[in-house]
C-alpha positions in Angstrom: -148.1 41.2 -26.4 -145.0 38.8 -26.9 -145.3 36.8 -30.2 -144.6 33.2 -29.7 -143.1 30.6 -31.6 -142.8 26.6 -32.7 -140.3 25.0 -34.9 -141.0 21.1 -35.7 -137.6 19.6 -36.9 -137.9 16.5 -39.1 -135.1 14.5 -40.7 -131.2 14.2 -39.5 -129.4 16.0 -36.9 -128.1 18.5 -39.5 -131.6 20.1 -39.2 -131.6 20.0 -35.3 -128.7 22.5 -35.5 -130.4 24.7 -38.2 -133.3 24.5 -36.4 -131.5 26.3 -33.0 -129.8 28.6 -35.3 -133.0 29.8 -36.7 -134.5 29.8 -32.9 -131.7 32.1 -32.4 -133.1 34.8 -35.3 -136.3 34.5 -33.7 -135.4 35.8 -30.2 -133.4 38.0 -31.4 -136.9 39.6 -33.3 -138.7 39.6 -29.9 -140.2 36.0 -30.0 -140.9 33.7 -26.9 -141.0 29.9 -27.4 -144.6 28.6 -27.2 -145.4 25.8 -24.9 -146.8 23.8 -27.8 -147.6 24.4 -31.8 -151.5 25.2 -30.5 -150.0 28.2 -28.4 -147.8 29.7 -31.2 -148.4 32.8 -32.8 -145.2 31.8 -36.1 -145.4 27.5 -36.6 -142.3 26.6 -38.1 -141.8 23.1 -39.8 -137.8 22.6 -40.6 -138.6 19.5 -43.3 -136.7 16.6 -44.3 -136.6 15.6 -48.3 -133.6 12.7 -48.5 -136.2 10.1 -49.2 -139.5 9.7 -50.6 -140.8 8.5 -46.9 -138.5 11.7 -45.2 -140.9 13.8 -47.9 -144.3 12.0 -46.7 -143.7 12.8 -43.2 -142.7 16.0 -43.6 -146.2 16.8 -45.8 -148.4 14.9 -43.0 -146.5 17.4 -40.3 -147.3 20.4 -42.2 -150.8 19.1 -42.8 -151.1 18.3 -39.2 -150.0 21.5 -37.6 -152.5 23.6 -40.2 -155.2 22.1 -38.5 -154.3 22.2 -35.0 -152.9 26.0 -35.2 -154.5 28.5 -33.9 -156.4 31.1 -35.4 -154.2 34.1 -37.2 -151.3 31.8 -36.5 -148.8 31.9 -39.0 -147.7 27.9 -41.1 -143.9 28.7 -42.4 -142.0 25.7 -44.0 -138.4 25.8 -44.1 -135.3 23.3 -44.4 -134.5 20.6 -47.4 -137.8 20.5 -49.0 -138.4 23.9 -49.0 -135.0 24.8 -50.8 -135.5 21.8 -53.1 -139.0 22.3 -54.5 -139.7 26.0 -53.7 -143.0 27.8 -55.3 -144.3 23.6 -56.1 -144.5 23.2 -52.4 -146.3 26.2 -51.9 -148.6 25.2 -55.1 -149.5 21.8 -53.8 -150.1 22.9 -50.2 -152.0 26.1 -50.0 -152.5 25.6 -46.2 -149.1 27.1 -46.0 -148.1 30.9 -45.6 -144.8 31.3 -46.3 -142.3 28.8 -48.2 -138.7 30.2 -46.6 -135.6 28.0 -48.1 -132.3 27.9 -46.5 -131.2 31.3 -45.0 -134.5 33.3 -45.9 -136.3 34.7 -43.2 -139.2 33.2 -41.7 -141.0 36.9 -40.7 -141.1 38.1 -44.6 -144.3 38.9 -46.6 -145.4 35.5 -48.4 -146.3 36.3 -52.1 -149.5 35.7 -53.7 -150.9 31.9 -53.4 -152.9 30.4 -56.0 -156.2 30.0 -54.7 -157.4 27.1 -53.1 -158.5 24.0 -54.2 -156.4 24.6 -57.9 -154.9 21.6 -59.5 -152.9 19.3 -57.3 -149.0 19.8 -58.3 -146.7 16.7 -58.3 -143.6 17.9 -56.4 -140.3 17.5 -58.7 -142.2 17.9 -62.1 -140.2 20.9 -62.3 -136.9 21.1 -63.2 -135.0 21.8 -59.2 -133.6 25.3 -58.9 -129.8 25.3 -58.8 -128.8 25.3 -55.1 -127.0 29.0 -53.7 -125.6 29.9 -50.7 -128.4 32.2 -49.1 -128.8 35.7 -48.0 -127.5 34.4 -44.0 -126.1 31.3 -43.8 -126.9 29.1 -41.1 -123.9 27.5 -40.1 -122.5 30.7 -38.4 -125.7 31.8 -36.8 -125.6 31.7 -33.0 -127.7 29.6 -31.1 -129.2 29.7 -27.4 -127.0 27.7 -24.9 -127.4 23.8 -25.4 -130.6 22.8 -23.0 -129.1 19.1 -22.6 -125.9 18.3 -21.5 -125.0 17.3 -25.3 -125.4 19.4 -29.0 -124.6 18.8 -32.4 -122.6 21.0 -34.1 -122.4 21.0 -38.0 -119.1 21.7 -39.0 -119.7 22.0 -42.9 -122.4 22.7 -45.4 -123.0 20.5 -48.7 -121.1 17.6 -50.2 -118.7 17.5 -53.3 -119.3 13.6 -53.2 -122.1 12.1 -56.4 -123.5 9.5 -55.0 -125.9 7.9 -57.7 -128.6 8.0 -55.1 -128.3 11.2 -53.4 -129.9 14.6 -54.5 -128.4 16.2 -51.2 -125.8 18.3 -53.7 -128.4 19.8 -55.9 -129.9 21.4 -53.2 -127.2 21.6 -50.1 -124.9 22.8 -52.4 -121.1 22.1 -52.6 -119.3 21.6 -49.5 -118.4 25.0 -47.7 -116.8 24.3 -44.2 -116.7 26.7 -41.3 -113.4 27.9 -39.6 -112.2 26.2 -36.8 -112.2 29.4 -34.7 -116.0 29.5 -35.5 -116.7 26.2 -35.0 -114.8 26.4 -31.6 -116.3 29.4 -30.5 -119.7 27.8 -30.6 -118.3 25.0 -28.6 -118.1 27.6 -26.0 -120.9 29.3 -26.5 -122.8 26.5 -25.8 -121.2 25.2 -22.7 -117.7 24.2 -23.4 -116.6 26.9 -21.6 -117.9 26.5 -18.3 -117.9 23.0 -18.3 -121.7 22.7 -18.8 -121.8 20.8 -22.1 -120.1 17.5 -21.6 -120.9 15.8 -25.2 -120.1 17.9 -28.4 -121.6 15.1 -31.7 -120.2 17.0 -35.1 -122.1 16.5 -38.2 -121.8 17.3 -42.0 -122.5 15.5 -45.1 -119.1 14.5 -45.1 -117.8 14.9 -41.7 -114.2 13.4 -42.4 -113.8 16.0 -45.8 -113.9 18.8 -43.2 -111.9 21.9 -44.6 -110.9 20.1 -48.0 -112.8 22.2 -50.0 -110.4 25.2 -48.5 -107.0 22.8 -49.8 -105.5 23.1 -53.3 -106.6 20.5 -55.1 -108.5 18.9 -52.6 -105.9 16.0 -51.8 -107.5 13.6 -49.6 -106.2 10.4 -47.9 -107.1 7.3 -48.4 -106.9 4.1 -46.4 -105.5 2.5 -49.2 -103.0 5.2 -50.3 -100.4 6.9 -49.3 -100.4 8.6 -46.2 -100.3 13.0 -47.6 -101.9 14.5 -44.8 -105.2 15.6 -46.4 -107.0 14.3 -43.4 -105.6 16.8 -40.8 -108.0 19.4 -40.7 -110.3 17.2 -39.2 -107.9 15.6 -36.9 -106.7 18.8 -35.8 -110.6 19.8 -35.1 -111.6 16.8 -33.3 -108.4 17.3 -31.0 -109.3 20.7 -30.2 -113.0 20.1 -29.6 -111.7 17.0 -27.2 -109.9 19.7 -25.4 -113.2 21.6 -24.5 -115.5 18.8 -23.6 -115.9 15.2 -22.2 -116.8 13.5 -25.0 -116.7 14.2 -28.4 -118.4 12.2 -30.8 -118.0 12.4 -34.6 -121.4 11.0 -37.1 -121.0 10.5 -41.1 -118.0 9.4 -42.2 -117.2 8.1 -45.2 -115.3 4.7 -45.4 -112.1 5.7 -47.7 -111.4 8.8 -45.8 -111.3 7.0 -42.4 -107.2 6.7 -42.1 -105.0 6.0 -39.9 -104.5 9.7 -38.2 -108.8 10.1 -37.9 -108.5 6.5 -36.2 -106.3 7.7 -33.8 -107.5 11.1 -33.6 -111.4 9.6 -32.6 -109.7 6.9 -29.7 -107.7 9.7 -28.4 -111.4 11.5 -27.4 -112.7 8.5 -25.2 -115.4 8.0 -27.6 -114.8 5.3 -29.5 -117.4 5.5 -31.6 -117.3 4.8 -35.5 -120.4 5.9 -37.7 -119.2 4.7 -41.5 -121.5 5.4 -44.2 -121.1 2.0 -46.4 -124.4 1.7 -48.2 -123.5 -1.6 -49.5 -121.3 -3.9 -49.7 -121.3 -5.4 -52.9 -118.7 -4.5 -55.1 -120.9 -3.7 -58.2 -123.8 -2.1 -55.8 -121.0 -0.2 -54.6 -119.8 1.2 -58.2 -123.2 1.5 -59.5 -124.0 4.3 -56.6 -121.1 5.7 -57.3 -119.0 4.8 -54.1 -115.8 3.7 -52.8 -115.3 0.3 -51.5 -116.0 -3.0 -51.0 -117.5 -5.7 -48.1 -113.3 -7.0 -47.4 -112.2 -3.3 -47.2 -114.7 -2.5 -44.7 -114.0 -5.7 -42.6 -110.4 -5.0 -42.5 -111.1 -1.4 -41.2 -113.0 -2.8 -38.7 -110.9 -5.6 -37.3 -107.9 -3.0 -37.4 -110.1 -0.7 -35.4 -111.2 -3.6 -32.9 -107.6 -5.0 -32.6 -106.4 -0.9 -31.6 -109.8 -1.2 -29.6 -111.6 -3.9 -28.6 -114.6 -2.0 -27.0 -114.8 0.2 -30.0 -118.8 -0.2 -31.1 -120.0 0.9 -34.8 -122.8 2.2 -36.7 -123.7 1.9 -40.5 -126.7 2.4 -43.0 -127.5 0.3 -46.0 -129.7 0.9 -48.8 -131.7 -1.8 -49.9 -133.0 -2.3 -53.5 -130.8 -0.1 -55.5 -131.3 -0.8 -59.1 -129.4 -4.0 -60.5 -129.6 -5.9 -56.7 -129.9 -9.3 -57.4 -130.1 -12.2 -55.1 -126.1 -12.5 -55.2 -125.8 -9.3 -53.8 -128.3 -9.1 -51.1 -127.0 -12.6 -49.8 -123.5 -10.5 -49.9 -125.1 -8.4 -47.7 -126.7 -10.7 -45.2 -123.0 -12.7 -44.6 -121.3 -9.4 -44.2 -123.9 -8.1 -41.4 -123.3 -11.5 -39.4 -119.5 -11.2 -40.1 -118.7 -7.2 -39.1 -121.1 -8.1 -36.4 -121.8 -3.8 -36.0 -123.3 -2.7 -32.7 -126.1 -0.4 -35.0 -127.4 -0.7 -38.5 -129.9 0.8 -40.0 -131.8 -0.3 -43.4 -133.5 1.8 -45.6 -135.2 1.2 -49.1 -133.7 2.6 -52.3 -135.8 6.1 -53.0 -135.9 7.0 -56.8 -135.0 10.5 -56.3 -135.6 13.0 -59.4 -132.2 14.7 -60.8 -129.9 11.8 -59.3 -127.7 8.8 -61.4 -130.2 6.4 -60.1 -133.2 8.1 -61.2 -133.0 6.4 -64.9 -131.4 3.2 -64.2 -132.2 0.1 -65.3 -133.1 -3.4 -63.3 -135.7 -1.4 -60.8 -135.8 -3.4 -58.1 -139.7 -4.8 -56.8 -141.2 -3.0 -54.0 -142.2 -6.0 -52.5 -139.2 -7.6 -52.7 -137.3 -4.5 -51.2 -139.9 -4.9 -48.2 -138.7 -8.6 -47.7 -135.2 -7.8 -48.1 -135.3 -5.2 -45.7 -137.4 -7.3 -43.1 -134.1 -10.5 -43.5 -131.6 -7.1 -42.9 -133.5 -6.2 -39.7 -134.1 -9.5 -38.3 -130.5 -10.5 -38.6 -129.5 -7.5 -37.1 -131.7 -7.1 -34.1 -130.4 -10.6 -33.0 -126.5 -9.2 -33.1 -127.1 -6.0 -31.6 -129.2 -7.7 -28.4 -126.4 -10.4 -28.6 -123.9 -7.5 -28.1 -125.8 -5.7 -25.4 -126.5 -9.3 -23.2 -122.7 -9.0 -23.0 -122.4 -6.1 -21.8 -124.3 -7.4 -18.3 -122.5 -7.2 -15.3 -119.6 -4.8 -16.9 -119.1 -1.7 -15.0 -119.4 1.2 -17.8 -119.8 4.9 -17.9 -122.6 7.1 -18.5 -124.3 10.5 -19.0 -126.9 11.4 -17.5 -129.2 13.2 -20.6 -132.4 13.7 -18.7 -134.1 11.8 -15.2 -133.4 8.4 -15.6 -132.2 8.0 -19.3 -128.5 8.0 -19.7 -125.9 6.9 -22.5 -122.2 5.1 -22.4 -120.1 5.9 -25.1 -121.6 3.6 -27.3 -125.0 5.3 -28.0 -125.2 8.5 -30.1 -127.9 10.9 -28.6 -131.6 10.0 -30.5 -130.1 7.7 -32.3 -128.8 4.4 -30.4 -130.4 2.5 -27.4 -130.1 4.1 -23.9 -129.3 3.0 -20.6 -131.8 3.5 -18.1 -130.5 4.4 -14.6 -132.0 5.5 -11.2 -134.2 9.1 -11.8 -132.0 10.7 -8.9 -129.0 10.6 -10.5 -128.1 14.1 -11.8 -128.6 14.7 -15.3 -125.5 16.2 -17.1 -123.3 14.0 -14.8 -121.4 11.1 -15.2 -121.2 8.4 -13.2 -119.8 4.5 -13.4 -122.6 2.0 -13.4 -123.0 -1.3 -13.5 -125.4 -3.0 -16.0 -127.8 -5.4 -14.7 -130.3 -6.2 -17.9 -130.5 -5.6 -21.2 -133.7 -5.3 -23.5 -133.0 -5.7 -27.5 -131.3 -2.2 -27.6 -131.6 -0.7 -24.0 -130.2 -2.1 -21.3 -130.5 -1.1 -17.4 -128.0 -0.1 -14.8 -127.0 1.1 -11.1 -124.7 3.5 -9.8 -121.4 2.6 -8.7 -121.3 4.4 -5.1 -123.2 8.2 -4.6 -121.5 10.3 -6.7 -120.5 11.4 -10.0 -117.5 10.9 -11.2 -116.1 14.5 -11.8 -119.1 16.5 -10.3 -119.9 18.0 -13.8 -123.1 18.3 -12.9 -125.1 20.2 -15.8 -126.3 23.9 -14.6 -129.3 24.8 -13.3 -129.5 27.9 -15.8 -128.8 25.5 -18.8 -131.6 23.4 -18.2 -133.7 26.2 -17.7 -133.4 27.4 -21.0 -135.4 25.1 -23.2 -136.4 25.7 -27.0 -139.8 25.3 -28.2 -139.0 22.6 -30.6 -139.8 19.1 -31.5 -137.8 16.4 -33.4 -138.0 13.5 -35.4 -134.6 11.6 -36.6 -134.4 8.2 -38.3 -134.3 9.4 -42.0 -131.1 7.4 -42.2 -129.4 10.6 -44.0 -125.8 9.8 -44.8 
């Protein structure tokens, strides 16, 4: 009998696209996907460990699925929290069978397992094991053709940034970037080719660094700086991807990198579409994490974006309560937000991650207060992205069709951003022109413009037959 299997992906979209690389392995071994994680013979959980909260959920998920699996069903964990705390994970959770970090297989023999009920282990009271490239490496896996009309695809492994906050490079690795002929074959593979994929969303760490860790020297632009070119690996891919598909739509970028030529090269797709990792925008916030930048830089980015394209709608994350945040700063923060007036923002609390800058700084900031802060962020926020959407009723906009009655324009990012709701007859993988006749805080609703699609691109029959057995979970606010 068929073996059948279940991967439950936590955390960004990074692990989405590991997560259908590793679904590749496993029907390539013989495995059929299982219609839910009670029906699998191998439960996979692909964790999440960026934050403290990522780390919670992905325990309660593994905790979960041990009690609902069946009998002689076998509990791997794989992804960031299994490269990160290794034989400590297996330790603290003896329900598991088989701890598999990035690029191990998830069929091989588990070791020996303390038995159960032993002491309780903290995770991170050991020193982390130095991040390697593994045995296969998942970004040039292949994967099954997309089953939505959209798909990630991570163009790059690791970061060579140090953010004081983030332990990403201690277990990611340093950035290692695929080829563009790789990167564009999968692009292919996955429907660019016949014209059944019509959104392509590239991720990394740091999505505008692509290929810099192939340069000498590793020469990057900066808005700021003069204008040498380092940025063209990236412009050249984005082009090229733009060639294949619809839309292309570009996630991470960092806020020096984001010149002139990467401008150009992401409103030259149709999409535009600007996700800028700023984190803060207090100057000494910014230098105590370690970052480039400042709240005026960032405005005058913006504005020069919005000037070349009025329409152009943005996305950012903050943390909230890094160590040393006064009152000054988060005030900073709040004018900013009602100043930039960004489509999306998301707010997340400072996580005291072992290993990292942050870990031993000073001036900790009061849980409490963090909650408060974060709750004035949010508020203010949810006011100017349902002020931006009531504006967008009775404008005539764009949209793909993901799935029966849930479509996107080009300023929502799949799983991410609000959605458009549409008529459930319209074909899914299609675009058409509609017209938007209410909004709700981030959704709004719309009808079709005429019958038909726009360029007949419906998405094929044989694409949407081919699901996964997978589940996601995204809002970690990796970045």
């Amino acid at each position: 009998m068929t073996e059948r299997y279940w991967i439950e992906t936590l955390g960004c979209p990074k692990n989405q696209v590991d997560s259908d690389k590793l679904v590749g392995t496993l029907v390539v071994d013989g495995f059929e996907a299982a219609d839910s994680p009670e029906d699998a013979d191998l439960v996979v959980v692909n964790t999440c460990a960026f934050i403290e909260a990522a780390r919670q959920e992905s325990i309660d998920t593994v905790l979960e699925l041990a009690d609902t699996r069946k009998d002689g069903a076998r509990l791997v964990v794989t992804g960031c929290m299994a490269e990160r705390y290794g034989d400590e994970l297996a330790e603290a959770l003896p329900e598991i069978d088989l701890v598999a970090p990035f690029g191990a297989s998830l069929l091989a023999s588990a070791p020996s397992k303390p038995p159960s009920g032993s002491t309780p282990v903290t995770l991170g009271s050991k020193p982390a094991p130095a991040a390697t490239i593994p045995d296969f490496d998942l970004l040039n896996l292949p994967r099954p053709h997309s089953s939505a009309p959209w798909s990630y695809i991570k163009v790059a492994e690791g970061c060579d940034r140090n953010c004081g906050f983030c332990a990403i490079p201690s277990f990611r690795g340093k950035q290692r970037s695929r080829s563009t002929e790789s990167i564009l074959a999968e692009v292919d593979q996955l429907g660019g080719s016949d014209g059944t994929l019509a959104e392509v969303v590239l991720v990394a760490q740091d999505l505008s660094s692509f290929a810099l860790d192939r340069s000498t020297g590793r020469t990057e632009p900066r808005i700021d700086g003069p204008a040498v070119g380092g940025n063209r690996p990236i412009v050249d891919l984005v082009a090229a991807v733009s060639a294949r598909v619809r839309w292309t739509r570009l996630l991470y970028l960092y806020p020096s990198t984001l010149d002139d030529a990467l401008v150009e090269a992401i409103l030259a797709t149709g999409v535009p579409y600007f996700d800028l990792s700023l984190q803060h925008v207090s100057r000494p916030m910014l230098k105590r994490m370690r970052r480039w930048g400042e709240g005026e830089r960032f405005l005058e980015r913006i504005r020069s974006i919005r000037a070349a394209e009025p329409t152009a709608a943005f996305r950012s994350s903050f943390i909230v309560g890094y160590p040393g945040e006064t009152e000054a700063d988060h005030d900073h923060l709040l004018a900013w937000i009602e100043e930039a007036q960004l489509d999306w923002v998301g707010f997340f609390p400072f996580s005291n991650e072992a290993g990292t800058y942050a870990a031993d700084l000073d001036d900790q900031v009061d849980s409490d207060l963090v909650t408060e802060r974060i709750r004035e962020c949010t508020e203010l926020q949810d006011a100017i992205t349902a002020r931006r959407r009531d504006l967008l009723i009775g404008s005539t906009i764009e949209v793909l069709v993901d799935a029966p009655g849930e479509a996107r324009s080009y300023r929502e990012a799949p799983e991410i951003d609000g959605i458009v709701t549409v008529p459930s007859h319209l074909a899914v993988g299609s675009f058409f022109e509609v017209v938007v006749t209410d909004s709700d805080g981030p959704d709004l609703t719309a009808v079709p413009v005429g019958d038909g699609p726009n360029d007949g691109g419906a998405l094929a029959a044989a694409a949407t037959a081919t699901g996964t057995a997978t589940a996601t979970a995204t809002g970690t606010g990796e970045r």
